[in-house]
mmCIF file of the N, C-alpha and C atoms, coordinates in Angstrom:
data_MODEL
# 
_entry.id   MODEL 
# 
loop_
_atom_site.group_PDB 
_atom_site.id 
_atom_site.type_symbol 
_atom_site.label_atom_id 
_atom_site.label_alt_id 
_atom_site.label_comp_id 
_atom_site.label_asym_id 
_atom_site.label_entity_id 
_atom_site.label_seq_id 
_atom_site.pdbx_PDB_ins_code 
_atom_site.Cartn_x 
_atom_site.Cartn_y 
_atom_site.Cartn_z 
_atom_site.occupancy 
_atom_site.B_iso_or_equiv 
_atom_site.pdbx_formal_charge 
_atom_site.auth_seq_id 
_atom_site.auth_comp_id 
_atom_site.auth_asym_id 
_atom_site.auth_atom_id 
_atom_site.pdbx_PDB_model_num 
ATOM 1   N N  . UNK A 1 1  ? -2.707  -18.715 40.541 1.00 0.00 ? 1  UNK A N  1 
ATOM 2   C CA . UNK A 1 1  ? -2.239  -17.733 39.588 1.00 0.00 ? 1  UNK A CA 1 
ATOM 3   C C  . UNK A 1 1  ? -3.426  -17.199 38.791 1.00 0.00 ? 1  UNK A C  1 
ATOM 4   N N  . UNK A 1 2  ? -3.515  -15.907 38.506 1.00 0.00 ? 2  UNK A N  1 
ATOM 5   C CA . UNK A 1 2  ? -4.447  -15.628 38.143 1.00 0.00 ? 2  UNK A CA 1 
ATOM 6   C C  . UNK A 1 2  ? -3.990  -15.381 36.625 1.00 0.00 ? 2  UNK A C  1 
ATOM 7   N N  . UNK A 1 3  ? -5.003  -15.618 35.323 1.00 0.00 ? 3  UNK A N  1 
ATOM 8   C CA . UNK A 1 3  ? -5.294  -15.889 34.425 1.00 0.00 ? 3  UNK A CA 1 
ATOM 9   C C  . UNK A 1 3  ? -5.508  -14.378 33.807 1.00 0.00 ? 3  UNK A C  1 
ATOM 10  N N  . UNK A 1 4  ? -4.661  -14.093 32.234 1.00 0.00 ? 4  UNK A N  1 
ATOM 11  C CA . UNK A 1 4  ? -5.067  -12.623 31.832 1.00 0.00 ? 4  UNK A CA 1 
ATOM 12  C C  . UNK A 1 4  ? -6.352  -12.754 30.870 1.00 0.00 ? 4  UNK A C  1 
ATOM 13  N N  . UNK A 1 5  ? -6.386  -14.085 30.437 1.00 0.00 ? 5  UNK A N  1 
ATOM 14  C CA . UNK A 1 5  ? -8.089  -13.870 30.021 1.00 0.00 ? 5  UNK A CA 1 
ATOM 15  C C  . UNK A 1 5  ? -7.687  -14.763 29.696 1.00 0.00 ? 5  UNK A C  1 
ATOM 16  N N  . UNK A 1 6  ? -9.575  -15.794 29.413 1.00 0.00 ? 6  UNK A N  1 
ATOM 17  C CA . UNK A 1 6  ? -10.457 -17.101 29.438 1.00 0.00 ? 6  UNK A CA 1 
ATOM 18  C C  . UNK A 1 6  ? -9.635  -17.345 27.757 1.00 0.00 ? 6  UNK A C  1 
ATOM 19  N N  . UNK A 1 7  ? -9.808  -18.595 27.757 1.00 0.00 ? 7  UNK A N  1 
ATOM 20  C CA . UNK A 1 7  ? -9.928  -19.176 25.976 1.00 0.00 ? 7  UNK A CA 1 
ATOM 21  C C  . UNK A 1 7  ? -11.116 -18.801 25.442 1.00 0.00 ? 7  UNK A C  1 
ATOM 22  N N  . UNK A 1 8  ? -12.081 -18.652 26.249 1.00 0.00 ? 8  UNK A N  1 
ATOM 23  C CA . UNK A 1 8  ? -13.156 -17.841 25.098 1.00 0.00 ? 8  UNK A CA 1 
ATOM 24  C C  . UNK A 1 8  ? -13.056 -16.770 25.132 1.00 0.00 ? 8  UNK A C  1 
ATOM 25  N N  . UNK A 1 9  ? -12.091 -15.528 25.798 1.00 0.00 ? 9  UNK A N  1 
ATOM 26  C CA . UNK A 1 9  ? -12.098 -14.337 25.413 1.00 0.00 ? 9  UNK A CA 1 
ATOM 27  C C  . UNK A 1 9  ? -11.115 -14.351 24.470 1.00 0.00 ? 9  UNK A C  1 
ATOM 28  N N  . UNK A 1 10 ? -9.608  -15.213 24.464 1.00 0.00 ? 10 UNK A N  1 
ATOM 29  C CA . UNK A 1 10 ? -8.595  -15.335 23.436 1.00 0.00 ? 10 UNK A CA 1 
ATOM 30  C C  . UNK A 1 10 ? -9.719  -15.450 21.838 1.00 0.00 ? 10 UNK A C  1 
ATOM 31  N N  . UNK A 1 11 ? -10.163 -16.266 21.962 1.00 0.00 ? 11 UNK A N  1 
ATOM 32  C CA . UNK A 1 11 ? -11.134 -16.963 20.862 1.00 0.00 ? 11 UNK A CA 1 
ATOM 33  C C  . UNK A 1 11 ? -11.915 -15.510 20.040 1.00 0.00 ? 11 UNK A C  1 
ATOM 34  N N  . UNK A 1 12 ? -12.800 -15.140 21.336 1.00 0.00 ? 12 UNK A N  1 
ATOM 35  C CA . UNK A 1 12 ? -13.198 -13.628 20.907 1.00 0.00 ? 12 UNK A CA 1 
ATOM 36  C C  . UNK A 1 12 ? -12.693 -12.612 20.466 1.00 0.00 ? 12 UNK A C  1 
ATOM 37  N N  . UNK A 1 13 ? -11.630 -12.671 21.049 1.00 0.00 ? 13 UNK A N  1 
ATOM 38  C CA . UNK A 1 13 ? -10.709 -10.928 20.724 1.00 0.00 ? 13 UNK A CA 1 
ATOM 39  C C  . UNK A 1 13 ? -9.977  -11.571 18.961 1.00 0.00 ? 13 UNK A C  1 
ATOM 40  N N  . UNK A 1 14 ? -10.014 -12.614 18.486 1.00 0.00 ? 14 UNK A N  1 
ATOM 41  C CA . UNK A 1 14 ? -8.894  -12.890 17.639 1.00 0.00 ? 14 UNK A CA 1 
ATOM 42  C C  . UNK A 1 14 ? -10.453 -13.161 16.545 1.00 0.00 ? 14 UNK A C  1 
ATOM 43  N N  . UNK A 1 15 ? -11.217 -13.911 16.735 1.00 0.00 ? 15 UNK A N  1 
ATOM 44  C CA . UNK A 1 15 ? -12.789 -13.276 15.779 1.00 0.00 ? 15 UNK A CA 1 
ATOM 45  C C  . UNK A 1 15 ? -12.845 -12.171 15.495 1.00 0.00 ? 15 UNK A C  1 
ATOM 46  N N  . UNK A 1 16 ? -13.000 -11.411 16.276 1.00 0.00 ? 16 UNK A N  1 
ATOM 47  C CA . UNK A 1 16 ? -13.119 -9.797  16.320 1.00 0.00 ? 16 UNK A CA 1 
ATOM 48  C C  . UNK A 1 16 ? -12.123 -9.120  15.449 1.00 0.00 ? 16 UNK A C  1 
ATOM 49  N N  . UNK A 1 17 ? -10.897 -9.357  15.563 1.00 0.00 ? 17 UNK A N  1 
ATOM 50  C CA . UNK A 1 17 ? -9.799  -9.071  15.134 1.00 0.00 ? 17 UNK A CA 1 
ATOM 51  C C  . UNK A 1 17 ? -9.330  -9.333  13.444 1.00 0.00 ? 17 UNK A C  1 
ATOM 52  N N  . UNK A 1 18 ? -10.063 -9.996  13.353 1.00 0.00 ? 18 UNK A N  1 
ATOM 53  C CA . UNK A 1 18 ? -9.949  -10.729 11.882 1.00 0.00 ? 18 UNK A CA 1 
ATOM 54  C C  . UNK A 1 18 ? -10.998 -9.961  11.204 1.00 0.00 ? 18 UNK A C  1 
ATOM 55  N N  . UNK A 1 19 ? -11.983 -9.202  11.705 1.00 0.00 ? 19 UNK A N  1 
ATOM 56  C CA . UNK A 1 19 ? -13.164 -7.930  11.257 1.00 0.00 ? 19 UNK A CA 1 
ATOM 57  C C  . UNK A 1 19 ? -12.596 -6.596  10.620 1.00 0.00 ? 19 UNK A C  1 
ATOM 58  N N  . UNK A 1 20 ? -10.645 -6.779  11.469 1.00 0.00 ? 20 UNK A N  1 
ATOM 59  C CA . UNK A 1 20 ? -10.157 -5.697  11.192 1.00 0.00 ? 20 UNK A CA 1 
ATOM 60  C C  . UNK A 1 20 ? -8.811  -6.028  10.399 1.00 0.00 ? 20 UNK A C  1 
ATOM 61  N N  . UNK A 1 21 ? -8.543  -7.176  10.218 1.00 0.00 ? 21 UNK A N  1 
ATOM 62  C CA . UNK A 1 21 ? -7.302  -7.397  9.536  1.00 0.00 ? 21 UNK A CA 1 
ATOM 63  C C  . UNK A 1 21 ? -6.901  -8.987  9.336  1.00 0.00 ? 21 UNK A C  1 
ATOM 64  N N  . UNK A 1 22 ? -6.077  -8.762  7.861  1.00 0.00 ? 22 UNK A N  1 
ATOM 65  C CA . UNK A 1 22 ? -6.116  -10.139 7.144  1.00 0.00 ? 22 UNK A CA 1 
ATOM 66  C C  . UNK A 1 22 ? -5.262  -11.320 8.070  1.00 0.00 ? 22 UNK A C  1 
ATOM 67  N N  . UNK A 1 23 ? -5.366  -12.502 8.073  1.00 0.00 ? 23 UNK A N  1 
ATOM 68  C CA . UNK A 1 23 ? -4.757  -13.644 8.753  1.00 0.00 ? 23 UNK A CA 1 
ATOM 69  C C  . UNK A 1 23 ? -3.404  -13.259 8.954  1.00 0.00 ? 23 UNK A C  1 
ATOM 70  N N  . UNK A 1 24 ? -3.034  -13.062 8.164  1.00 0.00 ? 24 UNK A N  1 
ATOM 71  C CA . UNK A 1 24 ? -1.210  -12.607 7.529  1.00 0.00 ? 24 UNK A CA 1 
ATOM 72  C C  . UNK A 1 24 ? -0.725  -12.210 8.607  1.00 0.00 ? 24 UNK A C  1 
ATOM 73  N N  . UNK A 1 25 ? -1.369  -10.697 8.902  1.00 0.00 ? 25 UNK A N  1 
ATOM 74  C CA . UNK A 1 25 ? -1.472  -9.700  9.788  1.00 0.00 ? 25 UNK A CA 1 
ATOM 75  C C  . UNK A 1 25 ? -1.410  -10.029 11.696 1.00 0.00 ? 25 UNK A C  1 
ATOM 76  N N  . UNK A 1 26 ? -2.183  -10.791 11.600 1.00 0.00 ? 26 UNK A N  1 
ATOM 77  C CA . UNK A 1 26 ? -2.513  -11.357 13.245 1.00 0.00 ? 26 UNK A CA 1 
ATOM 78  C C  . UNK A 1 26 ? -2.113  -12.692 13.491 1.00 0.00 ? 26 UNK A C  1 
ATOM 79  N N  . UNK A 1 27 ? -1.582  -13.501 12.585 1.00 0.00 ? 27 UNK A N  1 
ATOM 80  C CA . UNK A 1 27 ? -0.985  -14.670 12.571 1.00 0.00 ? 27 UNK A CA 1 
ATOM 81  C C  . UNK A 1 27 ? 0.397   -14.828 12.390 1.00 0.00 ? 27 UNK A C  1 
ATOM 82  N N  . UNK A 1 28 ? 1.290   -15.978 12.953 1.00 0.00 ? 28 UNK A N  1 
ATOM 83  C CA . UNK A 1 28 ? 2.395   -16.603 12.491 1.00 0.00 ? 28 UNK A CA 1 
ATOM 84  C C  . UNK A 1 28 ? 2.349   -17.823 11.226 1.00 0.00 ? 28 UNK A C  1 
ATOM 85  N N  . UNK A 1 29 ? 2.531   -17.569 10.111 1.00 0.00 ? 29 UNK A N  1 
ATOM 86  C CA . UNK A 1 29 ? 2.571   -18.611 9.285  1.00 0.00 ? 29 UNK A CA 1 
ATOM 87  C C  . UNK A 1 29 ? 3.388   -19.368 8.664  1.00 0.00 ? 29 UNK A C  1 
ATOM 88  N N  . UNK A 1 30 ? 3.465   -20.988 8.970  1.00 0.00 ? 30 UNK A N  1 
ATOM 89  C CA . UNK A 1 30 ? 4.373   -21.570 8.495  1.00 0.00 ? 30 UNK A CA 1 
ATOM 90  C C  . UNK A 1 30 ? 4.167   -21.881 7.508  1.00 0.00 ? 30 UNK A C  1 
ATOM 91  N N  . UNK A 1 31 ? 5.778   -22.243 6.458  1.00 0.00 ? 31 UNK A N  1 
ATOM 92  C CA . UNK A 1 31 ? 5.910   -22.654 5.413  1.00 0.00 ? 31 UNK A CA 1 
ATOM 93  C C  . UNK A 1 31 ? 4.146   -23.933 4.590  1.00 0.00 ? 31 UNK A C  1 
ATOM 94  N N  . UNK A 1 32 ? 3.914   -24.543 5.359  1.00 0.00 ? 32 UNK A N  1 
ATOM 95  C CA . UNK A 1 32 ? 2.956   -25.322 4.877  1.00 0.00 ? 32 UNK A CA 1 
ATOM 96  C C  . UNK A 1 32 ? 1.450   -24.682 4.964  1.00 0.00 ? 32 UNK A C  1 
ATOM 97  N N  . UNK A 1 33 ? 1.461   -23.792 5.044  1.00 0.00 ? 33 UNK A N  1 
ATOM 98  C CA . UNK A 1 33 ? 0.464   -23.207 5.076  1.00 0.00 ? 33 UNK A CA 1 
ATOM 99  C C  . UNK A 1 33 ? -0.351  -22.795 6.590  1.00 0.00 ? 33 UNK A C  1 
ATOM 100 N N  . UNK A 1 34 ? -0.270  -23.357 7.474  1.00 0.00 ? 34 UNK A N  1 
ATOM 101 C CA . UNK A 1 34 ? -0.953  -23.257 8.966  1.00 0.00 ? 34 UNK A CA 1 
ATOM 102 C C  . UNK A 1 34 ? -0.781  -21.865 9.825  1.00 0.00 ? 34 UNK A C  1 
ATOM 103 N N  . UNK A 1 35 ? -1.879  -21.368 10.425 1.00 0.00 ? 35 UNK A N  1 
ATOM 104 C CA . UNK A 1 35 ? -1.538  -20.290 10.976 1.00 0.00 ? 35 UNK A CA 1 
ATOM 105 C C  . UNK A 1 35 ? -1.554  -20.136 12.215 1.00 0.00 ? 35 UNK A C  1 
ATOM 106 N N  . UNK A 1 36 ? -0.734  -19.533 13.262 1.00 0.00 ? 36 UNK A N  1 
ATOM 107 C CA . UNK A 1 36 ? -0.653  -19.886 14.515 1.00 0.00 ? 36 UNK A CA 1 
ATOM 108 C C  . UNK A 1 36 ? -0.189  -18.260 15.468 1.00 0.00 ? 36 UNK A C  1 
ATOM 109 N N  . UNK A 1 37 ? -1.422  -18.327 16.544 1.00 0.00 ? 37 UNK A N  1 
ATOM 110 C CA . UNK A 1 37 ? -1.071  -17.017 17.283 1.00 0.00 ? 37 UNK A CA 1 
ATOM 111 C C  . UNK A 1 37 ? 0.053   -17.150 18.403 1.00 0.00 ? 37 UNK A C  1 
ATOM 112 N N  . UNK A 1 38 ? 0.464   -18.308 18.508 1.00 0.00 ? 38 UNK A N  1 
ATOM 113 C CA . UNK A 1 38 ? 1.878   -18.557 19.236 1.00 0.00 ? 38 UNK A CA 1 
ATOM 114 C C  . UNK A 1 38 ? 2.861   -19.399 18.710 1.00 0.00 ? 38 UNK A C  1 
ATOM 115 N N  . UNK A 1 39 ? 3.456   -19.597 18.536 1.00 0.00 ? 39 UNK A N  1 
ATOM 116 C CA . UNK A 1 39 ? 4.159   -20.676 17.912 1.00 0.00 ? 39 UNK A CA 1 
ATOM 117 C C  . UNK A 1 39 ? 4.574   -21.923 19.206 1.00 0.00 ? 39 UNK A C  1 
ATOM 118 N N  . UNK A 1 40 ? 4.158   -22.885 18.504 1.00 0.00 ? 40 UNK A N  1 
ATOM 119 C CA . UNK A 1 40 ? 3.944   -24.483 19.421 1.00 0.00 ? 40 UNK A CA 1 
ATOM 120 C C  . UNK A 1 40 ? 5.634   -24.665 20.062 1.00 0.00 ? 40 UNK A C  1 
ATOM 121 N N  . UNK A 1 41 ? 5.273   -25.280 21.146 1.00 0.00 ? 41 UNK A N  1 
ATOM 122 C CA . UNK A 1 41 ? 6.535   -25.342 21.948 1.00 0.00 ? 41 UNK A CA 1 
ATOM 123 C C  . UNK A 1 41 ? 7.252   -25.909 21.117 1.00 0.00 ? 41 UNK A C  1 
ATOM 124 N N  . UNK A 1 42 ? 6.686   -27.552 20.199 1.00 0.00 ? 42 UNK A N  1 
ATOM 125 C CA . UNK A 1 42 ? 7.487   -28.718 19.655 1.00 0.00 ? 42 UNK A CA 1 
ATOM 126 C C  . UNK A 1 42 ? 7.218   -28.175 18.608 1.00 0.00 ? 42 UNK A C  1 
ATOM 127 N N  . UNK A 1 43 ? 7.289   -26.754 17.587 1.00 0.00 ? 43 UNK A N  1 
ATOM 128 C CA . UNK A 1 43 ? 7.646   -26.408 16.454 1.00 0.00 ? 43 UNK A CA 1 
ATOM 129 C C  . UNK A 1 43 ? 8.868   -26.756 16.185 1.00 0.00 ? 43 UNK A C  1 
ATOM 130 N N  . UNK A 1 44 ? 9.341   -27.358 15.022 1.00 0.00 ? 44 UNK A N  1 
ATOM 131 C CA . UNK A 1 44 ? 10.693  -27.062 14.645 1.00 0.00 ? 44 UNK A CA 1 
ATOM 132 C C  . UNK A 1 44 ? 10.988  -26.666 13.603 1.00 0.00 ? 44 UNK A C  1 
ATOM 133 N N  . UNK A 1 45 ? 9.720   -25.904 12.569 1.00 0.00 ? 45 UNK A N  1 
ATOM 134 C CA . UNK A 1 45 ? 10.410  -25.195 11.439 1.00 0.00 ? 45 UNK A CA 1 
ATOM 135 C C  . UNK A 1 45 ? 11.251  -23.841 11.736 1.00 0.00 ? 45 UNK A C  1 
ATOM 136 N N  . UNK A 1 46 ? 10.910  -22.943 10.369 1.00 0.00 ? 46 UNK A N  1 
ATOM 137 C CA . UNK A 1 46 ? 11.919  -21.506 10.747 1.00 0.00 ? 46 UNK A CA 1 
ATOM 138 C C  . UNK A 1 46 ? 10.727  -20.746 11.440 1.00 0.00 ? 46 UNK A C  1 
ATOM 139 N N  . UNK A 1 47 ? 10.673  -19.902 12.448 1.00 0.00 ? 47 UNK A N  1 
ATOM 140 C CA . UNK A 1 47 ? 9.908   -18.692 12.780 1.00 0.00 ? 47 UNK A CA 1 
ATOM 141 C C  . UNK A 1 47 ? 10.675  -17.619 12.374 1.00 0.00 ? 47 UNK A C  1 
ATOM 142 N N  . UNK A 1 48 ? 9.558   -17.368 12.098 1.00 0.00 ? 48 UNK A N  1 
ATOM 143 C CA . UNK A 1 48 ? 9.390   -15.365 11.428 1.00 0.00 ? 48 UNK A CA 1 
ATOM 144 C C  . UNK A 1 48 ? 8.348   -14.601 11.543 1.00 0.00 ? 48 UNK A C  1 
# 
């Protein structure tokens, strides 16, 4: 299966990305503060 890009391009494009806009913006954030560009399979708080 072919791959839509490396963990170091994920890594890169979301560095880069943060040049152009606040965490808030490009992140999922849970109640405790943590920020996440997918939300974890074994999450079980609220997503929003």
């Amino acid at each position: 299966m072919k791959t839509l890009w490396t963990k170091q391009q994920e890594n890169d494009f979301f560095i880069k990305s943060l040049e152009l806009a606040k965490p808030e913006k490009l992140f999922y954030v849970t109640k405790d503060g943590r920020y996440y560009a997918y939300w974890p399979k074994n999450y079980k708080g609220r997503e929003e």
